[in-house]
C-alpha positions in Angstrom: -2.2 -26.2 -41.5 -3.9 -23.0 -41.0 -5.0 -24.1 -37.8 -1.7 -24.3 -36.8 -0.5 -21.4 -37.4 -3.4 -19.2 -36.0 -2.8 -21.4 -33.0 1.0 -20.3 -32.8 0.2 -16.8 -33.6 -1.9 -17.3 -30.1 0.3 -18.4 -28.3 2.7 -15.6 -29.6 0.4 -12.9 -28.7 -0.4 -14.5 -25.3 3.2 -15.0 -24.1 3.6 -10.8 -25.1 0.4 -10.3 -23.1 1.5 -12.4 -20.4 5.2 -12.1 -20.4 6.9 -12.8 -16.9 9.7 -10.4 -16.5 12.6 -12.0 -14.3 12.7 -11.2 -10.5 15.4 -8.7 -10.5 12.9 -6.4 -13.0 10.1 -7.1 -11.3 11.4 -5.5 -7.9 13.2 -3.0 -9.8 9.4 -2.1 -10.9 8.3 -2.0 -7.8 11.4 0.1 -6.0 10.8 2.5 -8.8 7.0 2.9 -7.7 8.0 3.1 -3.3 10.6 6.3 -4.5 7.8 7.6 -6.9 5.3 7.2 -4.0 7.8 9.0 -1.7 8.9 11.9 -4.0 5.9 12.9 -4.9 2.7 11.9 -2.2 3.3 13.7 1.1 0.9 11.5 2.9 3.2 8.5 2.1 6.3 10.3 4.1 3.9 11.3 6.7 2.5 7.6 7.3 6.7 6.0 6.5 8.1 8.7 9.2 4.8 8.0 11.7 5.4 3.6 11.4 8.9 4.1 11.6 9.0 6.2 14.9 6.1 3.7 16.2 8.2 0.6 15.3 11.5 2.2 16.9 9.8 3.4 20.0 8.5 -0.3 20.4 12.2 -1.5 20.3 13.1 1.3 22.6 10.0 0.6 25.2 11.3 -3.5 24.9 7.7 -4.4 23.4 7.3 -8.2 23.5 8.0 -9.9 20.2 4.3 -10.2 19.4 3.6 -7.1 20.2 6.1 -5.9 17.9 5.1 -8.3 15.4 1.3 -7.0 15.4 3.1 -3.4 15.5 4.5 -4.0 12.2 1.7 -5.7 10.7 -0.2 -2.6 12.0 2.2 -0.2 10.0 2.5 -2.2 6.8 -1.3 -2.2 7.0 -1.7 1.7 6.8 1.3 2.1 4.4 -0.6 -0.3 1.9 -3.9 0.8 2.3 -2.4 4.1 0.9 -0.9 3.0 -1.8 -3.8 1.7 -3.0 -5.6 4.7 -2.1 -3.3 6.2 -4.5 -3.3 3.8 -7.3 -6.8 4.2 -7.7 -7.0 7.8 -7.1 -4.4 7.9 -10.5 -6.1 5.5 -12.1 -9.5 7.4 -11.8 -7.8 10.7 -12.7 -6.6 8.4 -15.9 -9.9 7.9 -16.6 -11.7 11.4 -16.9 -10.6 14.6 -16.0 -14.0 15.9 -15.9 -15.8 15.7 -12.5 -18.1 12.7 -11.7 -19.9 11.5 -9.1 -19.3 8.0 -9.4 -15.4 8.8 -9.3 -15.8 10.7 -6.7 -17.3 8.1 -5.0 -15.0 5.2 -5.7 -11.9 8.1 -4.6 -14.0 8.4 -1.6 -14.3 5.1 -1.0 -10.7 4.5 -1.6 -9.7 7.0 1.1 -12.1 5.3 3.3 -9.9 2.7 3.4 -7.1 4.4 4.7 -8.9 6.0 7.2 -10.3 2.9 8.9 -6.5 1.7 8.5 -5.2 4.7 10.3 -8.2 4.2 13.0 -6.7 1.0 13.5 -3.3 1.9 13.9 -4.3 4.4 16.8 -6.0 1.7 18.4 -3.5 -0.9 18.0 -0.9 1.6 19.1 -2.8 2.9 22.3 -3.5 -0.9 23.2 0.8 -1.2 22.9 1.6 1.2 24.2 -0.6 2.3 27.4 1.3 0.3 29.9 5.2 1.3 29.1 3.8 5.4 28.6 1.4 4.4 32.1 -1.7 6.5 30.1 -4.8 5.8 32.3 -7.9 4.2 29.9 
C-alpha cells in the first residue's frame, strides 16, 4: 500500500511539473512575451520595422513567390535569432549580477548569433533584390 501511494504522490507532483496548459494560454504566453520584446528591446522594433519594409518592398518589386518565400524565412530568421539573443542575455543577468567572463562569453556568443543572422539577411536581400533596384555586383 505504501507503494501506492508514493507512486500517486508521483504522478501528482509530475503532472504539476509537467502540466500542459491549453492552447489559448499557451499563445496568450507567448503574445505577452512578442509585446514585452517590443516595448521594451529597441533592437527588436529595429529588426520588426527593417523585415517588414523588406517583405513589403518584395510584394511591391513583384518578387517571385520563392523569392518571397526565402525573403520571409530570411526575416523570421533574424527576428528569432534575437529573441534568443535576449532570452539568454536575461537569463544570464538572472544568474549573477556580478561580472564574469564566462557570461560574458556565452552573451557574446549569443549576439554572435544574431549577427551572422543579420549577415545573412544582407546577403539574401542583395541576392533579391539586385535585379528589380539594377545594382551592378
Amino acid at each position: 500500500m505504501l507503494i501506492g501511494k508514493n507512486n500517486m504522490r508521483h504522478n501528482k507532483i509530475l503532472r504539476h511539473i509537467f502540466k500542459f496548459h491549453g492552447l489559448t494560454e499557451s499563445l496568450g504566453f507567448a503574445f505577452k512575451g512578442i509585446i514585452y520584446l517590443f516595448l521594451f528591446h529597441r533592437n527588436m522594433r529595429l529588426i520588426f520595422i527593417c523585415g517588414i519594409s523588406a517583405v513589403i518592398m518584395g510584394g511591391l518589386l513583384q518578387l517571385k513567390d520563392i523569392e518571397l518565400v526565402i525573403l520571409c524565412i530570411t526575416v523570421v530568421l533574424v527576428f528569432m535569432a534575437e529573441i534568443f539573443n535576449t532570452a539568454i542575455e536575461m537569463f544570464m543577468n538572472m544568474i549573477s549580477v556580478k561580472y564574469r567572463i564566462r557570461i560574458k562569453l556565452v552573451k557574446d556568443i549569443a549576439a554572435a548569433v544574431v549577427l551572422i543572422a543579420c549577415v545573412n539577411a544582407v546577403v539574401v536581400g542583395y541576392i533579391l533584390f539586385r535585379d528589380k533596384l539594377m545594382i551592378n555586383g
